[in-house]
VEXLOTI-339230 format. One record per residue (C-alpha): residue number from 1; residue in one letter; x, y, z. Coordinates in pm, whole numbers, plus 32768, in hexadecimal, padded with zeros to 4 digits. Layout:
// VEXLOTI-339230
   n res   xx   yy   zz
 NUM   A    X    Y    Z
...
END
This chain:
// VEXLOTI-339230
   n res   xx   yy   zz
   1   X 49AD D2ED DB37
   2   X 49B3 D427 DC29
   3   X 4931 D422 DD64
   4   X 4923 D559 DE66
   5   X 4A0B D4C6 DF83
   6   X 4A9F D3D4 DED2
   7   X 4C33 D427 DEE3
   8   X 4D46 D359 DE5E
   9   X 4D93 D2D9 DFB0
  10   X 4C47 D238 E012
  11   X 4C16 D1D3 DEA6
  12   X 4D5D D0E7 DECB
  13   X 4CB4 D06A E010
  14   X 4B67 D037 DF85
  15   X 4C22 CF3B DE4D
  16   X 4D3D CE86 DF3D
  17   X 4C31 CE5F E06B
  18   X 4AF5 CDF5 DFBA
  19   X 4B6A CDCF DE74
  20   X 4A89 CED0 DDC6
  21   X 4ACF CF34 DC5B
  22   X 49D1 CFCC DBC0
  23   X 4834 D084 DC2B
  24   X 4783 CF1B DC43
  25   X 488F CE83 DD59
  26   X 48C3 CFCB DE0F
  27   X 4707 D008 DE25
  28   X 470B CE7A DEAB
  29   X 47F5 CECD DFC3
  30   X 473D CFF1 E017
  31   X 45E6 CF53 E020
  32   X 4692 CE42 E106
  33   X 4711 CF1E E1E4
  34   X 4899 CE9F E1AF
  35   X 4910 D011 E13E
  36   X 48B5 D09A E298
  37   X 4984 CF99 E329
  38   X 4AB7 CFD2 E2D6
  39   X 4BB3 D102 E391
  40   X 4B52 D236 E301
  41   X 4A04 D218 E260
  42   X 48F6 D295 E352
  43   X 47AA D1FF E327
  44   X 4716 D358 E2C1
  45   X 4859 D354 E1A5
  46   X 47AE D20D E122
  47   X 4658 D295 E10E
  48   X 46EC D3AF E05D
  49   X 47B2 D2BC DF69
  50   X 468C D1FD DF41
  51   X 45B8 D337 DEF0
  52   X 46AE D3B4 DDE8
  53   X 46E0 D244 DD5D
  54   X 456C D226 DD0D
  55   X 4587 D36E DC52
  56   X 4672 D310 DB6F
  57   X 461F D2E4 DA16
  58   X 4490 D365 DA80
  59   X 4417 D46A D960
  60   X 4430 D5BF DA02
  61   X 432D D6A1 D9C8
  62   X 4411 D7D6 DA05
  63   X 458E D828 D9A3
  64   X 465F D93B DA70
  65   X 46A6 DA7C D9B9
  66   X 4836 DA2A D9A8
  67   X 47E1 D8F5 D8DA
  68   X 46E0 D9AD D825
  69   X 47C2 DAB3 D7BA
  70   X 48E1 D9D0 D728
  71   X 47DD D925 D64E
  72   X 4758 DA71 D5FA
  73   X 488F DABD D56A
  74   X 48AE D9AB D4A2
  75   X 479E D9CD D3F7
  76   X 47E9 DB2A D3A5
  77   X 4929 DAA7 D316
  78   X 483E D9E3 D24F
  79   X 474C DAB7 D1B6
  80   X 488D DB92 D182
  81   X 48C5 DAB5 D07D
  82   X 4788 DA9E CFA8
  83   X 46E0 DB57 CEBC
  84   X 45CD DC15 CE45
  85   X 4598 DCAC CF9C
  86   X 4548 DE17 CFDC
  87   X 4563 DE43 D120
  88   X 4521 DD4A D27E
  89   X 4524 DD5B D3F6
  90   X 451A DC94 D539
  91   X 43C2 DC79 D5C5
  92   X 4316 DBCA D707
  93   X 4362 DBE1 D869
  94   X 44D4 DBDC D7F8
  95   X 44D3 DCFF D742
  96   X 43FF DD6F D8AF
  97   X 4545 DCFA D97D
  98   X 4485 DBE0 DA3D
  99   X 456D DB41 DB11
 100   X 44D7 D9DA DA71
 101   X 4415 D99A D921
 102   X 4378 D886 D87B
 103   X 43ED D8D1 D755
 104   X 4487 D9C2 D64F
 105   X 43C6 DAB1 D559
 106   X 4438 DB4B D405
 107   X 4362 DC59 D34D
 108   X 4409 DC2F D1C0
 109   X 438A DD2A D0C0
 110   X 43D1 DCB6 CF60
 111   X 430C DD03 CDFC
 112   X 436A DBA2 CDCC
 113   X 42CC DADB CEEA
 114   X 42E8 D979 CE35
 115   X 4455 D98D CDFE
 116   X 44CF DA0C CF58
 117   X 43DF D8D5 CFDB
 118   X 44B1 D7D3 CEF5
 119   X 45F4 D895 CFB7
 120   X 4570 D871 D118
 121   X 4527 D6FA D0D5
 122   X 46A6 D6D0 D0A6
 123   X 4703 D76B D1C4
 124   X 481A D67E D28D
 125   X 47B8 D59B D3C3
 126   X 4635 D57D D349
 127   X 45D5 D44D D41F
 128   X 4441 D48A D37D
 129   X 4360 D560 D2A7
 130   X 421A D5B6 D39B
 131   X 4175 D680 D283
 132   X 41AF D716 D13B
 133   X 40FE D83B D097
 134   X 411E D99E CFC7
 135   X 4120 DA3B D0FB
 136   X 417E D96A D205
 137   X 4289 D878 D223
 138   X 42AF D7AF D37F
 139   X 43C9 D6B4 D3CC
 140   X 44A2 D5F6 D4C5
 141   X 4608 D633 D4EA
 142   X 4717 D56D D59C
 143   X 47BC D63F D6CB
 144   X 48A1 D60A D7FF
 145   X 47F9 D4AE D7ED
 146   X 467C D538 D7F7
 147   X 4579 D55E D6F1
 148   X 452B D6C2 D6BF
 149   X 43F5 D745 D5F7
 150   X 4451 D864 D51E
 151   X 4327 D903 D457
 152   X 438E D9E8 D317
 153   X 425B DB01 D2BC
 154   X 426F DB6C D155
 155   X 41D8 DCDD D100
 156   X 41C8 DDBD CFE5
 157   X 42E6 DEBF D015
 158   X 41B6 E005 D04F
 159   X 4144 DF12 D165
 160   X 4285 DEC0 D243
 161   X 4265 DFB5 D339
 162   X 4110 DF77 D3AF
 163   X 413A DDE8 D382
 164   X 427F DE36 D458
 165   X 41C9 DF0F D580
 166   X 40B0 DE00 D55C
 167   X 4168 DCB1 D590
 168   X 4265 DD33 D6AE
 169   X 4123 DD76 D780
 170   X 410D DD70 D8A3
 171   X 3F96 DD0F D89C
 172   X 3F38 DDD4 D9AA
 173   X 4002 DEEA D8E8
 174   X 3F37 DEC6 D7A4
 175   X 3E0E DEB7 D857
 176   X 3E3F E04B D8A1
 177   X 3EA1 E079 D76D
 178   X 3D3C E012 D6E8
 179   X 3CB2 E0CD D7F0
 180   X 3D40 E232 D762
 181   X 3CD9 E1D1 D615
 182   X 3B93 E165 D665
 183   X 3B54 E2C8 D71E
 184   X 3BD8 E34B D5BB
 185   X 3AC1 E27B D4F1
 186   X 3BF2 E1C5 D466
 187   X 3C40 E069 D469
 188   X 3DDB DFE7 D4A0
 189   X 3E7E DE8C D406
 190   X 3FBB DDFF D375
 191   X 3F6E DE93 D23D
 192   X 3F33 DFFB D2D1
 193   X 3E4E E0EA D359
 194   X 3CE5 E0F8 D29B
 195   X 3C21 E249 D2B6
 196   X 3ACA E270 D2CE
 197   X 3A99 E286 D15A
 198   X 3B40 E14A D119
 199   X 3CBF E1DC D0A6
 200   X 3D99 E110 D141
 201   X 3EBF E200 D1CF
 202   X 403D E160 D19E
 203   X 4158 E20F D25A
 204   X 42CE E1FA D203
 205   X 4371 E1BD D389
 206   X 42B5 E13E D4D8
 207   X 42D1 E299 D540
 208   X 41FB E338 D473
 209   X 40E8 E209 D4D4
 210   X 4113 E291 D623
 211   X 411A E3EA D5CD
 212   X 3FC8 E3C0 D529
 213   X 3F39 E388 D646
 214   X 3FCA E4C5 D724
 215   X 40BC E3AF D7BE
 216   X 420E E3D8 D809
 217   X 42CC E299 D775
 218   X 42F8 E18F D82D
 219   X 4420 E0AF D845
 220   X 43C1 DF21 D81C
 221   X 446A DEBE D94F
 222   X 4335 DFA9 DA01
 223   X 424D DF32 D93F
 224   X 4187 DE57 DA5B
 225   X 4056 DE8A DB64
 226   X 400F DFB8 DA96
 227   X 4034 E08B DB98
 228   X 4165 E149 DAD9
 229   X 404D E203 DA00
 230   X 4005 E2C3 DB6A
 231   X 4196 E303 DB8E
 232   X 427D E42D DB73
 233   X 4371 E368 DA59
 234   X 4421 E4C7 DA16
 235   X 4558 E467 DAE1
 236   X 4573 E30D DAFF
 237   X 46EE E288 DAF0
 238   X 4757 E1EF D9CC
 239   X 48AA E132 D975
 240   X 4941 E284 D8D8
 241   X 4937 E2F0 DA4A
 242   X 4A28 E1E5 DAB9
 243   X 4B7F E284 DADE
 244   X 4C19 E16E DB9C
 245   X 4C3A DFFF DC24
 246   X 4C91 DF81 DD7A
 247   X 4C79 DE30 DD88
 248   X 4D57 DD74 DCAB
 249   X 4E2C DC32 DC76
 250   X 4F64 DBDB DBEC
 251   X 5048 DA9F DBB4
 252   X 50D9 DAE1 DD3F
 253   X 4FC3 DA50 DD9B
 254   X 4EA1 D9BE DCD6
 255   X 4E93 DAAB DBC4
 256   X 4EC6 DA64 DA55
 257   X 4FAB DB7C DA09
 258   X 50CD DC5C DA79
 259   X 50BA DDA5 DB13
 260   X 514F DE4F DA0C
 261   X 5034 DDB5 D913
 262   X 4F33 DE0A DA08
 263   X 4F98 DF99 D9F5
 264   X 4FA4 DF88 D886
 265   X 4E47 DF04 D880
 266   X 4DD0 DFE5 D991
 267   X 4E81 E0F4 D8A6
 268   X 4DB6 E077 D785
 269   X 4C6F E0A3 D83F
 270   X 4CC2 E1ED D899
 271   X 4CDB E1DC D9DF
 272   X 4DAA E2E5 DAC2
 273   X 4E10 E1FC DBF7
 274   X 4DF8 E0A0 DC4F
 275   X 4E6C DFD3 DD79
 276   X 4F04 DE65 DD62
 277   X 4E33 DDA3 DE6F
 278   X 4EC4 DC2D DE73
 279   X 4E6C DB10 DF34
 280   X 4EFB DB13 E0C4
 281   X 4FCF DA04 E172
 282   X 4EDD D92B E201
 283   X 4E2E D907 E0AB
 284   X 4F38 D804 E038
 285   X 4E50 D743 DF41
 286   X 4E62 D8AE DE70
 287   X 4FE2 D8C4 DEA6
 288   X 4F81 D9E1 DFD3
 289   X 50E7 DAC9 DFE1
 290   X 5192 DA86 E11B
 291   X 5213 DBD0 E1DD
 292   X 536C DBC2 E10F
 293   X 52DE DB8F DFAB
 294   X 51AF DCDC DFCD
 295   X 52E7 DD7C E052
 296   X 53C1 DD1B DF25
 297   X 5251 DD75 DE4D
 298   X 5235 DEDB DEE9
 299   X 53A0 DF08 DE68
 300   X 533A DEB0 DD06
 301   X 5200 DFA8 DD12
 302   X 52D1 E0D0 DD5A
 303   X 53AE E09C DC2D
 304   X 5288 E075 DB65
 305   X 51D0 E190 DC0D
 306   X 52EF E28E DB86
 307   X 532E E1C3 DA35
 308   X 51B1 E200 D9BA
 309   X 513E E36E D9DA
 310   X 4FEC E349 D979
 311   X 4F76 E27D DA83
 312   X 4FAF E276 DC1F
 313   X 5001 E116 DC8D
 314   X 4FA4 E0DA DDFF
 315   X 5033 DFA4 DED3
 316   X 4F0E DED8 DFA1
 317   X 4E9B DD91 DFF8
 318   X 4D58 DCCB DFD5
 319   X 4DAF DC5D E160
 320   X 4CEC DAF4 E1EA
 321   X 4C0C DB0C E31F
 322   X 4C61 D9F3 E3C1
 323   X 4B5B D91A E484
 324   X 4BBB D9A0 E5F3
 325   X 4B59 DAFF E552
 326   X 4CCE DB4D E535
 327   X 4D7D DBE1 E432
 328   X 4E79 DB50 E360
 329   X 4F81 DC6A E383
 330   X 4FE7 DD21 E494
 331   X 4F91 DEBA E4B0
 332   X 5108 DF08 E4A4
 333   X 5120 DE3C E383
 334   X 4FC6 DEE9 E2E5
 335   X 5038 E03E E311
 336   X 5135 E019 E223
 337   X 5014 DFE7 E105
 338   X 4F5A E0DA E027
 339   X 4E24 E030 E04B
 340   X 4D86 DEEE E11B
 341   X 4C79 DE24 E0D4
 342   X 4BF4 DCFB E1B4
 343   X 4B39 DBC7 E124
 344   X 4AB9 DAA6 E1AA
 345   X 4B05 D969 E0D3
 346   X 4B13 D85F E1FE
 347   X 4A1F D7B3 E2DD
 348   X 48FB D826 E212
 349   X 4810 D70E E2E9
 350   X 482C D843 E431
 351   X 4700 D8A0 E4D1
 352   X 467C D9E4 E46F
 353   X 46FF DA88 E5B4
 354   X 484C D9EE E57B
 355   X 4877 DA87 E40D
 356   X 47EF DBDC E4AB
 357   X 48FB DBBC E59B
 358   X 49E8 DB97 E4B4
 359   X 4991 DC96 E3CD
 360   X 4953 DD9E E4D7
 361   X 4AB4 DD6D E554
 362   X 4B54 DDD0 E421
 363   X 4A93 DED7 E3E6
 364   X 4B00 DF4D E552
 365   X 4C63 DF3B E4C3
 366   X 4CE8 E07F E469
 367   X 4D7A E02E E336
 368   X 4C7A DF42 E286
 369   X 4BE0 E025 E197
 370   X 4ADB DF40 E121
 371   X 4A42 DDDA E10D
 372   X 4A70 DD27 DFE1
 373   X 4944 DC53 DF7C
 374   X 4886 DC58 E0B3
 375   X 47B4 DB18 E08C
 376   X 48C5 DA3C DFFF
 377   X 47C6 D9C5 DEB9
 378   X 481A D96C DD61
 379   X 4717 D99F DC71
 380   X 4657 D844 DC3C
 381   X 4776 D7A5 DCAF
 382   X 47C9 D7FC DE33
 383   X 4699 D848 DF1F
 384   X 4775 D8F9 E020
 385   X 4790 D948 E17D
 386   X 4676 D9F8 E26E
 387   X 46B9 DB4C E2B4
 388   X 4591 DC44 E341
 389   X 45A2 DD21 E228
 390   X 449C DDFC E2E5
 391   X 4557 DDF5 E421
END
């Protein structure tokens, strides 16, 4: 059982104090008021408990992207395995980038629809079977302790393209899509694009869909309002335009690996210069460096700065703004860093003009060089703190 705000610390307090072990006892003591009683727990951190308690268990209706993504992959693993299967892609507002879904979408193409649906059936951690067809099959899998609906579309390979543009909408998307073909006396589906005298047009990529239709292509994750048909998409940046990363953990702090494994994967990407960010002092619950340890770091980055050519390795910190709007490290101190970054990760429960404060005096700092997730969210998980973002 996680709950947001729920440490180690009060957790111990909440069992010796009140003798709460499990969701039932600790919702009772909310709903009774006994929480907020004892030193530490605000009334407004029971209502919140309470809140997250009554949550619990409830069938979501959406699932963030990071979850999303590791299930994703599984599946993949999956269908890696089968056979009979020409070709198949993600589909959905996944495949859009949607920082939630409702569920996950597979276009399959197959000359041999009825054995790929026996496969699918035996896929692992199938909780139930919602529907079973030649071309659709719709099921339940077990995930992170959710239900998650995962729907599989199967299409005759000289289809998969079209069923593939058509199923990763968006709807308002597909809607202009129809709208060019209609002004073309044609008629567009999952199966392909019908002229006027009935033959049914069936393109080998998405891009030549689009290019049917005097359209640039469009990438899914711009696939929305369908306001990216009135675009310039010419020059829009795309991961092959990423020559670097500055903000980056390792095992100093709260990371899972070591420097020297995060330049060989930065290497891998192809990236020309990255910048090792950890966690500052006051951050202790992520093992934050104290003065002497980022000194000791820094030392370490140099060597490996001149031991790997291909890449430039750049000292920094991922520096705490504290809840008086100071910083965690002095300018002396900062001015021995390649790069500074200030975050908020305390005292998210500020008023608006307090988090403003706070961000506006780092930014006033000479060497903070940007603000690392500036409303302190987590994707379905963490609502955040209030900054103006107009301001």
């Amino acid at each position: 059982m996680k709950i947001q705000g729920l440490g180690s610390k009060k957790i111990a307090k909440l069992y010796k104090e009140l003798n709460i072990v499990d969701k039932a006892s600790l919702q009772v003591a909310c709903e009774n008021g006994k929480v907020s009683e004892l030193s530490g727990f605000a009334k407004k951190t029971e209502q919140n408990i309470l809140e997250a308690v009554k949550q619990l268990g409830a069938k979501k209706d959406r699932y963030p992207i990071d979850q999303m993504r590791r299930l994703n992959q599984e599946i993949i693993d999956y269908i890696d395995t089968l056979n009979y299967i020409d070709q198949y892609s993600s589909a959905g507002s996944f495949r859009r980038f949607k920082e939630m879904s409702k569920d996950l979408d597979f276009i399959i193409s197959t000359d041999n629809p009825k054995a790929v649906q026996q496969q699918l059936l035996n896929i692992p951690n199938k909780v139930k079977e919602v529907a079973v067809g030649n071309t659709k099959v719709s099921l339940e899998l077990a995930y992170d302790d959710e239900t998650i609906g995962v729907d599989f579309r199967l299409i005759e390979p000289s289809a998969f393209y079209h069923t593939l543009q058509h199923f990763t909408g968006s709807k308002e998307h597909n809607i202009r899509i129809r709208q060019l073909a209609k002004a073309r006396d044609e008629k567009v589906s999952e199966y392909g694009i019908e002229q006027a005298d009935g033959t049914l047009i069936q393109y080998d990529s998405e891009a030549k869909i689009y290019e049917h239709f005097n359209v640039n292509f469009i990438p899914p994750a711009m696939r929305e309002d369908g306001s990216e048909f009135d675009k310039d998409l010419s020059n829009i940046i795309t991961i092959d335009d990423i020559n670097g990363d500055i903000h980056m953990h390792t095992t100093y702090s709260d990371g899972a690996f070591s420097i020297r494994d995060m330049v060989e994967a930065n290497i891998a990407k192809g990236y020309k210069f990255m910048v090792i960010t950890d966690h500052s002092q006051s951050l202790r619950v992520a093992n934050g460096l104290q003065v002497e340890r980022l000194l000791r770091q820094n030392e370490e980055i140099k060597a490996l700065d001149k031991e790997y050519s291909e890449i430039d390795i750049y000292s920094g910190t991922e520096m705490d703004i504290l809840p008086d709007g100071s910083l965690d490290y002095d300018d002396e101190f900062l001015a021995q860093l390649d790069y500074v970054i200030g975050a908020i990760h305390q005292s998210f429960n500020q008023s608006e003009e307090q988090i403003m404060e706070r961000l506006a005096n780092a930014c006033r700092n000479p060497y903070v060089r940007h603000i690392a997730h500036p409303t302190g969210r987590i994707i379905g998980r963490r609502d955040g703190y209030k900054p103006n973002i107009e301001h």
